[in-house]
DOTIDREN-234845 format. One record per residue (C-alpha): x, y, z; residue in one letter. Coordinates in steps of 0.5 Angstrom, whole numbers, plus 500, padded with zeros to 3 digits. Example, Ala and Ser with C-alpha at 12.3 -4.5 7.8 and 13.67 -1.06 7.14 Angstrom:
BEGIN
525491516a
527498514s
END
This chain:
BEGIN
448603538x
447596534x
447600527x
453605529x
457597532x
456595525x
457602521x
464600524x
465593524x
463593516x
468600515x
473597519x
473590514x
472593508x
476599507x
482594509x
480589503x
487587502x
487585510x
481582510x
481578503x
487575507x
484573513x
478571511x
482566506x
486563511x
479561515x
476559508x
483554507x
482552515x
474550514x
476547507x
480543510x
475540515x
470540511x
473536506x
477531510x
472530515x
467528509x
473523507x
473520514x
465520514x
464518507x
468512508x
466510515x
458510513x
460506507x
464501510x
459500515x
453499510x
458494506x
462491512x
456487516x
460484522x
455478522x
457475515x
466476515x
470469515x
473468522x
478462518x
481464512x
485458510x
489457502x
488449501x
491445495x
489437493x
495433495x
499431492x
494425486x
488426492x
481426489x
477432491x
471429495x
467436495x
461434499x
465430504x
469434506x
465440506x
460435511x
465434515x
467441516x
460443518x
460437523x
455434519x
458427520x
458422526x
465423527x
465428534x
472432532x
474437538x
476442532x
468443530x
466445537x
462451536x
462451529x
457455524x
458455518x
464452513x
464454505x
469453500x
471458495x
476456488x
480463486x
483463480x
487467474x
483466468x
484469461x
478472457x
477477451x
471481447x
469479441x
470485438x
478484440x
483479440x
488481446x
486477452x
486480459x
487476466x
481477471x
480472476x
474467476x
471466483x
466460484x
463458491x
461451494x
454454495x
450458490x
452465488x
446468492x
446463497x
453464499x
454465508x
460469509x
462475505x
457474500x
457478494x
451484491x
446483486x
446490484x
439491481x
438489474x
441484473x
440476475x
444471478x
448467472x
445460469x
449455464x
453460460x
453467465x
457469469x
456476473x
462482474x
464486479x
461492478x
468496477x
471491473x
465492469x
466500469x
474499467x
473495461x
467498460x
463492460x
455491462x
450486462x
449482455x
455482453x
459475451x
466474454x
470469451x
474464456x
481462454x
481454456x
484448457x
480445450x
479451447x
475457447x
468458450x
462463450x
459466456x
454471457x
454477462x
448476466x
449482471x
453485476x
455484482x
458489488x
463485493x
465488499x
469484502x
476485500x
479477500x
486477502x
491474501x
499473503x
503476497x
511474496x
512480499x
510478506x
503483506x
497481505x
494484499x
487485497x
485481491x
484483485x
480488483x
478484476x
472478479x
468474474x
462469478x
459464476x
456458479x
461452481x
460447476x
460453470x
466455474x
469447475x
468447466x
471452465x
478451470x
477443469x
480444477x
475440481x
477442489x
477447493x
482453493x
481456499x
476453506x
472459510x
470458516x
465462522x
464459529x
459462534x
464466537x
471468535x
474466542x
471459540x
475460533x
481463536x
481457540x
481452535x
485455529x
491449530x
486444531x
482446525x
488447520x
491439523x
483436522x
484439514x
491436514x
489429517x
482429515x
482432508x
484431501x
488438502x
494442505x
495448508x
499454504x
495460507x
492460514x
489467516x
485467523x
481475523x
476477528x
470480525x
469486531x
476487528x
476486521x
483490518x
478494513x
473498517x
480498523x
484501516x
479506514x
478508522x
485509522x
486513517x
480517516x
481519525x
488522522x
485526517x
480529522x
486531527x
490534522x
484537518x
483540525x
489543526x
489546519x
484550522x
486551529x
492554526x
488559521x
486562528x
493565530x
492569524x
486572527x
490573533x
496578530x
491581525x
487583532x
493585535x
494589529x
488592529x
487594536x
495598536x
491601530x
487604533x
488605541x
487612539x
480610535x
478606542x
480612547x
476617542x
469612542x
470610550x
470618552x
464619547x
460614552x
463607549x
462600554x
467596555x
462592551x
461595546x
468595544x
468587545x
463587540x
465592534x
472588535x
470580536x
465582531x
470584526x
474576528x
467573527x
466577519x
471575518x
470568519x
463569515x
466570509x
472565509x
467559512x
461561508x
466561502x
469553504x
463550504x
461548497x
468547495x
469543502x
464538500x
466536493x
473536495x
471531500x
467526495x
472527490x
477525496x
473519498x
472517491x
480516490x
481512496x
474507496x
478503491x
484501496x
479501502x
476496498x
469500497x
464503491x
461510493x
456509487x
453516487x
455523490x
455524498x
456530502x
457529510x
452534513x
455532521x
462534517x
459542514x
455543521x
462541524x
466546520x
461551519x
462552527x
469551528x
470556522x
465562526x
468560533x
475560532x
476566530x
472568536x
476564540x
482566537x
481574538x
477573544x
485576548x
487581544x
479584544x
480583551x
485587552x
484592547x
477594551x
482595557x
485601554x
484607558x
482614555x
489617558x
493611554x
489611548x
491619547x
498620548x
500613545x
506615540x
507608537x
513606540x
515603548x
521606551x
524599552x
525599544x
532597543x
533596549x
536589553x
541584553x
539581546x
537587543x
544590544x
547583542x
543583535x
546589534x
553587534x
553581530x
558581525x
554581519x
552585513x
547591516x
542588511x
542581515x
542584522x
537590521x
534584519x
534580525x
533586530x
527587526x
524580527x
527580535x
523587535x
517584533x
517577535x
510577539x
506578532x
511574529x
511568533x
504566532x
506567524x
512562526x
508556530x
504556523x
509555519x
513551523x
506546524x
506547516x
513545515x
514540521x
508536519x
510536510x
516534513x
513528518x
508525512x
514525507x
518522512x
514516514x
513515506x
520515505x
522511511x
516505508x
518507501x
526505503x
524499507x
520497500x
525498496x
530495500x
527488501x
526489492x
534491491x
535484494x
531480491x
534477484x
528474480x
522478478x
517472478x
513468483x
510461480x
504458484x
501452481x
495450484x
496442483x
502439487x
502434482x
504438477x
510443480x
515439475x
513439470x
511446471x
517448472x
520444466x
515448461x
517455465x
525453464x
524451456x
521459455x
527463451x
525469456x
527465462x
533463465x
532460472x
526457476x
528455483x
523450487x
521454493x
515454498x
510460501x
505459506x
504462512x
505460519x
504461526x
510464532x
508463538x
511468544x
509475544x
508478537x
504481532x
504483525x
502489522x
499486516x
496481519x
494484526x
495477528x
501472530x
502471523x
507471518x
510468511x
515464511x
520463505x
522456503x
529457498x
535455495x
541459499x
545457495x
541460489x
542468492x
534468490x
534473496x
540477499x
540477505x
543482510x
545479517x
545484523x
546479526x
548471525x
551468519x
545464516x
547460510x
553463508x
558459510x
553453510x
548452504x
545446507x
544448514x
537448518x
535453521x
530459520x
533466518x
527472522x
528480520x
530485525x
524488527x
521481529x
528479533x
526486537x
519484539x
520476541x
526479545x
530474541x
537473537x
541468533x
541462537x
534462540x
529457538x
523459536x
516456537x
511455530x
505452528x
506450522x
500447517x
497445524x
503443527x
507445533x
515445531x
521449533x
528451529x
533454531x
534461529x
541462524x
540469522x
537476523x
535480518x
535487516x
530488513x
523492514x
517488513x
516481517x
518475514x
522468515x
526464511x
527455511x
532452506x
526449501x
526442503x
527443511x
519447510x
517443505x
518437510x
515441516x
509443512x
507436509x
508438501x
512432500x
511426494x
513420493x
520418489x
520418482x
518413477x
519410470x
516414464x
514421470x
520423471x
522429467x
529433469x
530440465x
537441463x
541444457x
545441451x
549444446x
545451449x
539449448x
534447454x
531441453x
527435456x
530430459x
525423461x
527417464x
523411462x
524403464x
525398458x
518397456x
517404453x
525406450x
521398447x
516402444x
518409443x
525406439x
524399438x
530397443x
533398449x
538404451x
545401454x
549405459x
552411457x
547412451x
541417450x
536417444x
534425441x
529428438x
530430430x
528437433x
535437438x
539434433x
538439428x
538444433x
545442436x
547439429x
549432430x
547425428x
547418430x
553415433x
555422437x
557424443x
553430446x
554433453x
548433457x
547439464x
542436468x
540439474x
548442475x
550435473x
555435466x
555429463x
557426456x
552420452x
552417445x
547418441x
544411439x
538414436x
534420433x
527420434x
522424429x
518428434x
511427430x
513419432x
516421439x
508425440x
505419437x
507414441x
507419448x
500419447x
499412446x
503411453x
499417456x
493419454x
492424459x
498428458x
497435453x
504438452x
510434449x
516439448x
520439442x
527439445x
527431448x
533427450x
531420453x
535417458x
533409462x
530411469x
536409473x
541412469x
538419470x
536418477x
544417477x
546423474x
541427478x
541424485x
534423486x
532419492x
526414490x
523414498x
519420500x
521426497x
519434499x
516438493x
516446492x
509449492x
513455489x
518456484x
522464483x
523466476x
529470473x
528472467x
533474462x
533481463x
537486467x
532490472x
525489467x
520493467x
512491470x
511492462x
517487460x
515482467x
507482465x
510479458x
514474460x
508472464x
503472458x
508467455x
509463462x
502463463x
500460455x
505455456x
503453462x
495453460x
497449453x
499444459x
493444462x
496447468x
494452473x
497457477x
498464480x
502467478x
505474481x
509480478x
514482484x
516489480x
509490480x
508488487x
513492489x
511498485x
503497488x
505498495x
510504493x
504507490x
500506495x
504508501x
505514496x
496516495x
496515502x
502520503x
499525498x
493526502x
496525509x
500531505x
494536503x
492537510x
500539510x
499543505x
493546507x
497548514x
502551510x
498556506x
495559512x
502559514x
504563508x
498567508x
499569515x
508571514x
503576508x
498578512x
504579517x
509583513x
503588510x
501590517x
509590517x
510595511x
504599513x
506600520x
513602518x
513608512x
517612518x
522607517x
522606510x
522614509x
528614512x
531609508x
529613501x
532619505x
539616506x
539614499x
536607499x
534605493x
527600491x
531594492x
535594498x
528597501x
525590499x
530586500x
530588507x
523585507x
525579503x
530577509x
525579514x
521573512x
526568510x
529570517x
521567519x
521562515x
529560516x
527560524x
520555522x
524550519x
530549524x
524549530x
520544525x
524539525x
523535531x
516537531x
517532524x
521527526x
516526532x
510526528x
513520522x
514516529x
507519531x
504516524x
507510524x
504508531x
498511529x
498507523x
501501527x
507500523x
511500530x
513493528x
516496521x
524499522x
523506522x
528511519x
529518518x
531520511x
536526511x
534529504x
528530507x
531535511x
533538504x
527538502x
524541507x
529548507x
528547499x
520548501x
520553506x
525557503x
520557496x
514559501x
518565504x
520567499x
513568495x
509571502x
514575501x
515577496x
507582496x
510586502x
517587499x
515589493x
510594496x
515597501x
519598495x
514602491x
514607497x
516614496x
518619500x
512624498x
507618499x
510617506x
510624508x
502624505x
501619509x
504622515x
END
């Protein structure tokens, strides 16, 4: 009996090859699926684990500067925070370690090229290999760097196609220098940092290392960037997060920009990897569950078949067993050959995807991998499904008795019977449409299984898209309202002027507005998505300035009041404190408990603030004293020229010119007069600082003579413009209005350039220029590409979408097989039908047209029933990827989309059968018969 079940099993399977070539395809697309993306999943989780020790993350993430002319005192301070002191601070209970950190841009090039690249230098308090908290990876061959070395990233090494031995030449403050590639390093631990979009962002990718004192030589910067901090529990850390700040603030040499507070048990990249990688599982079993309801319809199928098969084989002896097993083994072949056909593609498909996700997940596959619990995973769901799936239809096939199965004649008394079916056939439609329509009514058992598919397939495309659109939208927003393109961070607060005079002289550079960014605290009930934590970036700005458009949804912000006090919130963090314009709201800020009324709420999609520039300034601590004779430097315009305007006392006009400036009178350089064509004797009309003013000019100085003197009054100083008009101290404190007490100072400045919407391409260049100037200057800064950022997060949002929509698109093919699969039975079963078609005269279009609306019919129906289904899995996705905080909206073109797409599938599903209907003739039909 076991060799006559399988004579038929295996006759049944391959004499409909066409039919099993289908089903065994949608199953091979299901194990693929489930394979590939929970290889994904699995990859990047043990990888993470591997790389992501709990034990050595950071707690205290905090951004410092030097104050404003403090000494960096290292070793003291680094005492101090380690509780190593006699001081007792209450902020160091429990403290573990403390390590300081200097992150900084550095331009370097080949010898065998002239392009310098930016990278960023990375030097550590401790020696590289005795680094605490998130230490890097010697990888092997290579050794730790000594005097003149440096070590790489390794994937910066692989994107420059650099390796160990080869020289690298750093641009610096006093020329050129050598250094030796020593080896290469694997850093796990994705730094973060606030970006000028409000998120915390991974940093670089392009590391270079080397011990602090090479690192201190070659940036000439003598403190800390950035302080790290462990405690023995992060409950001790959590509670001491404000005081620790207060202790760097009052205690310290340094300021506060960025302060982060993470918990290693919940640290953002093993919680984003998980996060993800569980999707993909859920949507990669889904993708297979569904392939199940084509096993389902092509049992069905069969078993109508062969009624008459299944009543001859029972009245010869056959058990209901045995018709159990010839059927359900007709499912599980079919589940053979699909499954034992995904699992080599399933593999490399899952690496290759893991590969493209390791390096936005901040982690090196560094060779192959496969997931055996993932192909062990998919193998059994690729044999059970199918069981399960024509476990019912299997079922009641073997109910059919031996009288039912002898006089079925293929048709029920009830056909075409029935409110809905007579309603069907008086439609005021073409006869095309509505035989249509009864067709698909008629059939509906069958086609409802194919229509969840396709309406899975449709819903989830949609949903993906719909979300990525609805982040995208938000992204785009927050950019169209944004009216400069670069954000400058100097390193030291003592340099910001005059950074921003070098930055205003550039001929690309139209506009440098002071500004602050740095982090602070909310107290109440909130938390960020970015961040995890109750931290959010705050904005200092010049309202006035439109450097950022706002859209009040409620309040009126700076509007009528430019200079008005108050903080402007976006929308999504008004809905969750439960707050409105009026309200106070509580911050922490550098350490310190403020409160600022709230002015304005925001429409915009990621959570930030915004404070007039000062009012931060002067809630942070960034503040200077007065200007002083012979360091006061204003940048301005004369004759459409940018210039430099200095104020000196009388002892330097003495020694520069040989006499005194009265009231009323500047002196020039010659490259200025030449420039705007006037001489001794003059007048020249003067914009500083928005002020217009007019000066006689007493004298021209040459600019080798202006040069010479300014280094003999200061030594230190390394750039001198050549555009200079000289002013006595208290006449340009006059023009400009500046205060001699204490004075707030930006830690930012937003720059416009001259260009209407430039490209990252265009804003790289202006920075290349800024950077240059800025560096000639001996001055170090961050600086941030704003088209590029916002370029990187749509790029982003749109890799996670693309794979997020493969587990879509792999629904949607089973779906499309399934319309085939059904629609061939469909034509197989209705020869009758179409031979009657023929008789009357229809020709071989309108025979396949009658199809072709079948299945668009189907499909039509999968797209309207799809569209809850999207709408709620884009508010699924957004929970599930915590983005709940984030204005959520559901584009409408997606909708479009979405019909464009099914029509598309639809119509090529059924394109086979229509054209296998239409090749049907009469002769064949009646052979058939």
């Amino acid at each position: 009996m076991l060799r006559t079940r399988g004579r038929k099993i295996f006759r049944d399977v391959f004499s409909r090859k066409i039919r099993t070539i289908l089903v065994s395809t949608s199953i091979f697309i299901g194990v693929l699926g489930v394979i590939a993306l929970l290889t994904v999943r699995d990859l990047i989780i043990r990888q993470l684990q591997k790389d992501v020790r709990e034990d050595q993350l950071t707690m205290l993430d905090i951004d410092v500067s030097l104050k404003r002319g403090a000494m960096a005192d290292n070793a003291g301070v680094l005492a101090l925070l380690n509780g190593q002191t006699e001081a007792d601070y209450p902020a160091l209970e429990g403290i573990s370690v403390v390590e300081g950190q200097v992150l900084e841009p550095i331009e370097f090039r080949t010898p065998d090229s002239n392009q310098y690249k930016t990278a960023e230098l990375r030097t550590y308090s401790a020696p590289l290999e005795d680094v605490r908290l998130e230490p890097m990876r010697l990888l092997a061959g290579g050794t730790w760097p000594s005097a003149g070395e440096v070590v790489l990233e390794k994937r910066m090494a692989q994107k420059h196609n650099l390796k160990i031995g080869d020289t690298l030449i750093f641009k610096t403050l006093n020329g050129e220098v050598e250094y030796r590639v020593s080896g290469l390093v694997f850093h796990p631990y994705s730094y973060k940092k606030f970006g000028t979009t409000g998120a915390v962002l991974p940093g670089p990718e392009d590391g270079i290392y080397t011990q602090y004192e090479v690192g201190q030589a070659i940036l000439g910067y003598q403190g800390f960037t950035r302080i790290v901090a462990r405690y023995e529990t992060f409950e001790q850390a959590e509670a001491h997060f404000e005081e620790f700040q207060n202790l760097i603030l009052t205690a310290t040499p340094y300021i506060i920009i960025f302060p982060l507070l993470e918990n290693p048990a919940d640290n953002g990249q093993v919680f984003n990897g998980e996060t993800f990688g569980n999707i993909l599982s859920l949507l990669a079993v889904v993708s297979l569950i569904v392939s199940g309801f084509l096993v389902v319809n092509v049992v069905n199928t069969i078993i109508a078949e062969q009624k008459r098969q299944i009543g001859t084989l029972k009245s010869l002896g056959a058990t209901r067993t045995d018709t159990f097993i010839i059927y359900g083994g007709i499912a599980l072949t079919y589940g053979v050959i699909g499954t034992l056909l995904a699992i080599l593609p399933g593999i490399w498909l899952g690496y290759q995807l893991a590969l493209s996700l390791a390096p936005q997940l901040d982690i090196l596959i560094e060779a192959f991998q496969w997931s055996p619990p993932s192909v062990l995973m998919g193998t059994a769901m690729g044999l059970v499904i199918p069981i399960l799936a024509s476990a019912i239809p299997v079922l009641n096939g073997t109910r059919v008795s031996i009288m039912e199965a002898m006089t079925d004649l293929g048709i029920g008394t009830s056909y075409g019977q029935g409110p809905l079916a007579h309603m069907i056939g008086r439609l005021p439609l073409p006869p095309l449409l509505r035989q249509a329509i009864s067709n698909v009514y008629q059939k509906r058992g069958r086609l409802t299984l194919t229509g969840i598919t396709l309406m899975l397939a449709i819903g989830s495309s949609m949903g993906v898209i719909a979300m990525g659109r609805s982040l995208n939208n938000g992204v785009q927003d927050i950019f169209n309202r944004l009216d400069y393109q670069i954000t400058i961070l100097p390193t030291n607060l003592a340099q910001v002027e005059t950074a921003k005079a070098i930055t205003e002289s550039l001929s690309n550079v139209t506009q440098a507005n002071p500004g602050v960014v740095l982090s602070v605290q909310v107290e109440g009930s909130y938390e960020n998505y970015f961040t995890r934590d109750n931290q959010v970036v705050a904005f200092g700005i010049v309202p006035s300035a439109n450097d950022y458009n706002h859209r009040y949804v409620s309040g009126t912000g700076w509007d009528n009041d430019p200079e008005r006090t108050g903080v402007v919130i976006t929308a999504p963090m008004a809905n969750q404190l439960g707050m409105d314009t009026g309200d106070e709201l509580t911050l922490v800020i550098g350490g310190n408990r403020v409160t600022a009324p709230i002015i304005g709420v925001d429409a915009a999609a990621f959570d930030a603030m915004w404070f007039q520039w000062e009012q931060l300034a002067s809630l942070s601590g960034y503040s200077a004293e007065g200007p002083k004779p012979n360091e006061y430097v204003v940048t301005g315009q004369a004759a459409d020229q940018n210039i430099f305007a200095f104020g000196l006392d009388s002892n330097a006009l003495n020694f520069l010119l040989r006499g005194n400036l009265d009231t009323g009178e500047i002196a020039i350089t010659q490259a200025l007069a030449d420039s705007a064509g006037i001489s001794e004797g003059d007048t020249l009309m003067l914009i500083l600082q928005g002020q217009t003013v007019e000066r006689t000019v007493s004298a021209v100085i040459a600019n080798e003579v202006l040069e010479a003197g300014v280094r003999q009054l200061q030594p230190d100083i390394t750039f001198i413009p050549t555009h200079v008009a000289l002013l006595a101290f208290n006449d340009l404190v006059g023009v400009t209005g500046a205060s001699l007490s204490g004075v707030p100072i930006p830690n930012a400045y937003y720059v416009r350039l001259d260009k209407q919407d430039p490209t990252i391409d265009e804003v790289d260049a202006a920075m290349d220029d800024i950077e240059a100037a800025l560096a000639s200057a001996g001055i170090g800064a961050e600086l941030q590409n704003q088209v590029e950022q916002f370029t990187a997060i749509s790029d982003l949002i749109r890799q996670y979408t693309a794979i997020l929509s493969l587990a879509a698109v792999l629904i949607a093919a089973v779906g499309a097989i399934g319309l085939v699969t059904t629609l061939t039975i469909t034509v197989f079963e209705r020869q009758k039908e179409i031979g009657v078609m023929r008789s009357v005269g229809a020709g071989s279009g309108v025979v396949a047209l009658q199809f072709l609306t079948e299945g668009l019919f189907v499909g039509f129906i999968a797209w309207l029933a799809g569209i809850p289904i999207s709408y709620g899995l884009a508010r699924l996705l957004n929970i599930a990827f915590r983005l709940e905080t984030v204005r959520f909206t559901y584009p409408i073109e997606v909708l479009f989309l979405g019909l464009g797409s099914m029509a598309l599938i639809a119509t090529l599903a059924s394109l086979g059968p229509s054209i296998s209907a239409a090749r049907k003739t009469v002769s064949d039909i009646l052979r058939y018969q």
